[in-house]
matplotlib code that plots the C-alpha trace (Angstrom):
import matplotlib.pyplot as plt

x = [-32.6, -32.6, -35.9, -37.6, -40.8, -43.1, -46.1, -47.9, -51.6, -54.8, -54.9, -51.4, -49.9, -53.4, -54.4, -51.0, -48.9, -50.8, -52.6, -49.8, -46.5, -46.2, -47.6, -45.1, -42.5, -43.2, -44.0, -40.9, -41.8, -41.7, -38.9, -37.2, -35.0, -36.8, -34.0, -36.8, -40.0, -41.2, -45.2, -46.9, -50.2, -52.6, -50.2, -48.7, -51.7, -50.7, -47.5, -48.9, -48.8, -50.7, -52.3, -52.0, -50.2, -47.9, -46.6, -46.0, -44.2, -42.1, -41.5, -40.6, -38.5, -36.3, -35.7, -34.8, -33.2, -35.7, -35.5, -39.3, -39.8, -42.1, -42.4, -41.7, -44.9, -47.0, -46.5, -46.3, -49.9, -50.8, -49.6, -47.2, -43.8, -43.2, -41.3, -42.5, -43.3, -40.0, -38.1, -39.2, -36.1, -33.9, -33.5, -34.8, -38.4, -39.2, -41.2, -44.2, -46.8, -45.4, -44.3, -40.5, -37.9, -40.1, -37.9, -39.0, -37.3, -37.9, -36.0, -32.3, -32.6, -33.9, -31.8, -28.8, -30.3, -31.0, -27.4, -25.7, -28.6, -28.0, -31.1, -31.6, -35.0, -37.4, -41.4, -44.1, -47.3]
y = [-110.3, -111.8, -114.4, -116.2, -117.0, -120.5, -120.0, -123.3, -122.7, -121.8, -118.6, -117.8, -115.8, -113.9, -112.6, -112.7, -112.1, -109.5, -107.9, -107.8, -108.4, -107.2, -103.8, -103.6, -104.6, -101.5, -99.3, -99.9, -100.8, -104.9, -104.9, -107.8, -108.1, -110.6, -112.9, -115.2, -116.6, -120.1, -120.8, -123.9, -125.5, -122.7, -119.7, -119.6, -118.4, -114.5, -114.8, -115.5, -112.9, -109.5, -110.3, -107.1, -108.8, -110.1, -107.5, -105.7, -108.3, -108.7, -105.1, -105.4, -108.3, -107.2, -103.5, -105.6, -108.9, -111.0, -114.7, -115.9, -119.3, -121.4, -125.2, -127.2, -129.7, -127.1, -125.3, -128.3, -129.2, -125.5, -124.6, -122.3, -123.6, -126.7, -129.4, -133.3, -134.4, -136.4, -133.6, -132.6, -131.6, -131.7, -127.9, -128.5, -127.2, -123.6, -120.6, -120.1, -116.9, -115.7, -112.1, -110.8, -112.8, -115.7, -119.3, -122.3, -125.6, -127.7, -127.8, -128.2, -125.8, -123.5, -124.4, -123.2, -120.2, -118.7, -119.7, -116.5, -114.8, -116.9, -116.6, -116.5, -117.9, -119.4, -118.6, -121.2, -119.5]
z = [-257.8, -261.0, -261.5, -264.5, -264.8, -265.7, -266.8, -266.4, -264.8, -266.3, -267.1, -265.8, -269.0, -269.7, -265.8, -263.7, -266.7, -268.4, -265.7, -263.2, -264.0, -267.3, -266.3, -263.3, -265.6, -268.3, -265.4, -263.6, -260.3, -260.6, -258.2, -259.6, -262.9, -264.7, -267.1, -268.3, -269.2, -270.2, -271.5, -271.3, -272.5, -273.4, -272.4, -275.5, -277.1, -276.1, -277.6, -281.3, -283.9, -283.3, -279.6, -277.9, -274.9, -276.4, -278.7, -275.9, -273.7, -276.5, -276.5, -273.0, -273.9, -276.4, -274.6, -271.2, -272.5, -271.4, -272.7, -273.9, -274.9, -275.5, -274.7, -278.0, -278.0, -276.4, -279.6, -282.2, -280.5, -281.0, -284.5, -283.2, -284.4, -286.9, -286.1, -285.3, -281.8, -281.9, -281.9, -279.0, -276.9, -279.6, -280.5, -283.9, -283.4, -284.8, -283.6, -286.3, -286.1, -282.9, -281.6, -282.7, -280.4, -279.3, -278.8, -278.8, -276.9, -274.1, -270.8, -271.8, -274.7, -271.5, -269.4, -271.5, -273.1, -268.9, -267.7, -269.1, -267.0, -263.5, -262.8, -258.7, -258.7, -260.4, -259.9, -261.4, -261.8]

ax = plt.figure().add_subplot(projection="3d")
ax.plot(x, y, z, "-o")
ax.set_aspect("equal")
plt.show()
C-alpha cells in the first residue's frame, strides 16, 4: 500500500516521525511504501539544515523517492524558505536552510507533486 504522511500535531515530526516511523522506514520493516510527507506548524523545524533527523529522513527520502514538503507559510513564518505571504499557494515560495530535496508549496503544489505516486491513503499525525 502506498501512503503519505501529514505531520500537523505537536510534536508529530520529532516523536512519531523520528522515533517510530523513520526508524521502521531505514530498518525495513514499516510495512507500508511511504510516497509522501507534508510538515506543518513547528514540524518543519527537523527538516532545517544539519538536525540529525532530518538529514537522515532526507537520506531515506532521496534512496526511496519520498516526496517531503513543507507547508509554504509554515516556512515563510519560520525562516525556512523566502517568498511573501501572498504567495502562498502560488508555487513561488522557496525552500531556505533545509535538508537536500526538501519542497515547499501548499496543497495544490502537493497535490500534484503525490499524483505520479497514487498515493492509497493518507495518515494525519
Amino acid at each position: 500500500m502506498k501512503i503519505a504522511y501529514v505531520f500537523a500535531t505537536d510534536m508529530a515530526a520529532t516523536y512519531k516521525l523520528a522515533t517510530m516511523i523513520l526508524p521502521q522506514i531505514e530498518q525495513g520493516t514499516h510495512g507500508v511504501d511511504v510516497v509522501g510527507m507534508f510538515f506543518f506548524d513547528d514540524n518543519l523545524y527537523p527538516l532545517r539544515k544539519g538536525d540529525p533527523i532530518g538529514e537522515r529522513l532526507a537520506s531515506i527520502a532521496a534512496e526511496k523517492n519520498i516526496l517531503l514538503m513543507m507547508c509554504d507559510q509554515c516556512a515563510i513564518k519560520r525562516n525556512l524558505a523566502v517568498g511573501e505571504l501572498h504567495q502562498c499557494g502560488t508555487g513561488e515560495v522557496t525552500p531556505k536552510d533545509v535538508v537536500e530535496g526538501v519542497h515547499v508549496g501548499c496543497f495544490p503544489q502537493r497535490y500534484s507533486a503525490l499524483a505520479p505516486a497514487n498515493p492509497e491513503q493518507v495518515i494525519t499525525r
